[in-house]
C-alpha positions in Angstrom: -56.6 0.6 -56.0 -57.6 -2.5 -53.8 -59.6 -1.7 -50.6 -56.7 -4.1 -48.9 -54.3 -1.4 -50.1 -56.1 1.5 -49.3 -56.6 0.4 -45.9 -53.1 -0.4 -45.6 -51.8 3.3 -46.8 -54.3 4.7 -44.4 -53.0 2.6 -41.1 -49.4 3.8 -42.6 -49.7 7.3 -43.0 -51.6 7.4 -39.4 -48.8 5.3 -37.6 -46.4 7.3 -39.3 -48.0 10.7 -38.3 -48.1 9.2 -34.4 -44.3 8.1 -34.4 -42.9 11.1 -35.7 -45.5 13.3 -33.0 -43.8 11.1 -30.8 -40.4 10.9 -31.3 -40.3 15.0 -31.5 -41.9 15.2 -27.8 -38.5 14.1 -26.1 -40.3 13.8 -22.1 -42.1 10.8 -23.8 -38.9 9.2 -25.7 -37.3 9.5 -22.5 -39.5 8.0 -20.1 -40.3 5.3 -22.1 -36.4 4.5 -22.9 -36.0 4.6 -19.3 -38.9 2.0 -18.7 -37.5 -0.2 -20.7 -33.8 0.0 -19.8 -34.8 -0.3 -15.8 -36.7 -3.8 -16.3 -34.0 -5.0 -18.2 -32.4 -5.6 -15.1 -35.8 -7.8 -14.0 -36.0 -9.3 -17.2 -32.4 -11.1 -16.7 -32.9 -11.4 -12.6 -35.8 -14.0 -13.1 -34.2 -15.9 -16.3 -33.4 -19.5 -16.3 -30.0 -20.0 -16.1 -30.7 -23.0 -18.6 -33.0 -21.7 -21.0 -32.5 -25.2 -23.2 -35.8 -27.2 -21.9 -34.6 -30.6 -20.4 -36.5 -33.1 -23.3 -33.6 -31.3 -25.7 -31.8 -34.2 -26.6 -29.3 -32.3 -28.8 -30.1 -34.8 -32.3 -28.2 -33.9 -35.1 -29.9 -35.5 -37.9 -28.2 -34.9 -41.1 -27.6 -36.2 -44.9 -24.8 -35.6 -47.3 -25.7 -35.6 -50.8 -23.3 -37.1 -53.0 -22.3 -39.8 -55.5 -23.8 -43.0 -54.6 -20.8 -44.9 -55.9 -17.6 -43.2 -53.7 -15.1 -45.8 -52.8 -14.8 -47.3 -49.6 -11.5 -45.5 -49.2 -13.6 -41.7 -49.9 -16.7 -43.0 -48.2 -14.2 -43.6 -45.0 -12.4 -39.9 -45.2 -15.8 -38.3 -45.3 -17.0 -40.5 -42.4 -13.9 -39.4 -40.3 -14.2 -35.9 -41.5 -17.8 -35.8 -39.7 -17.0 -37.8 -37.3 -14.1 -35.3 -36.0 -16.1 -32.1 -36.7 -18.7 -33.5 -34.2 -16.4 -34.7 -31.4 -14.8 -31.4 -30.9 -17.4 -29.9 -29.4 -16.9 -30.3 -25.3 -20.6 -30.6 -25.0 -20.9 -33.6 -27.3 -21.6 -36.8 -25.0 -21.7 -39.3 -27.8 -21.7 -39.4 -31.6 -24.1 -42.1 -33.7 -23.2 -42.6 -37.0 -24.8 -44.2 -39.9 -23.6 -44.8 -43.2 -25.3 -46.2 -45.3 -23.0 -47.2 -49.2 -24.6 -47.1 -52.3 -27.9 -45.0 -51.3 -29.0 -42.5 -53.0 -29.3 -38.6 -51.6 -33.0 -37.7 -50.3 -35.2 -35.7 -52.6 -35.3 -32.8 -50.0 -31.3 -32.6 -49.6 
């Protein structure tokens, strides 16, 4: 057996042997679920009500593998298609779209 995997089965069995001492003493369960449930309530007094940083633009950025000879007519559904899904959304402020006929897919799509 590897000295990594030796260590690792001696830090297991002793974190295991201090949970379960634990969890049988109930005073200490309870205290500590109580210390934790009571600064839940400062936890969500001090949050941001935006918690979205203000340099988030909101960029979608995305690619749609496919054939690279579609028709005008197809290459104009699936534009609209996109187009639509993105407009729905009340938070949307502006949609830039790029289509570009004839290009291939990116390696990475």
């Amino acid at each position: 057996m590897l000295v990594l995997d030796r260590s690792f089965d001696a830090l297991h069995r002793r974190y295991e042997r201090l949970l379960h001492g634990t969890l049988n003493w109930v005073p200490v369960t309870a205290v500590f679920s109580l210390v934790v449930l009571g600064h839940i309530y400062f936890l969500y007094a001090t949050a941001k009500s935006e918690l979205a940083p203000p340099e988030d633009q909101g960029i979608i950025i995305s690619a749609s593998p496919g054939r690279a000879q579609l028709d005008a007519e197809q290459r104009q559904l699936t534009t609209r298609i996109v187009y639509e899904t993105f407009v729905k959304h009340p938070e949307t402020d502006h949609v830039f779209q790029l289509d570009i006929p004839g290009r291939r897919s990116p390696a990475w799509c």
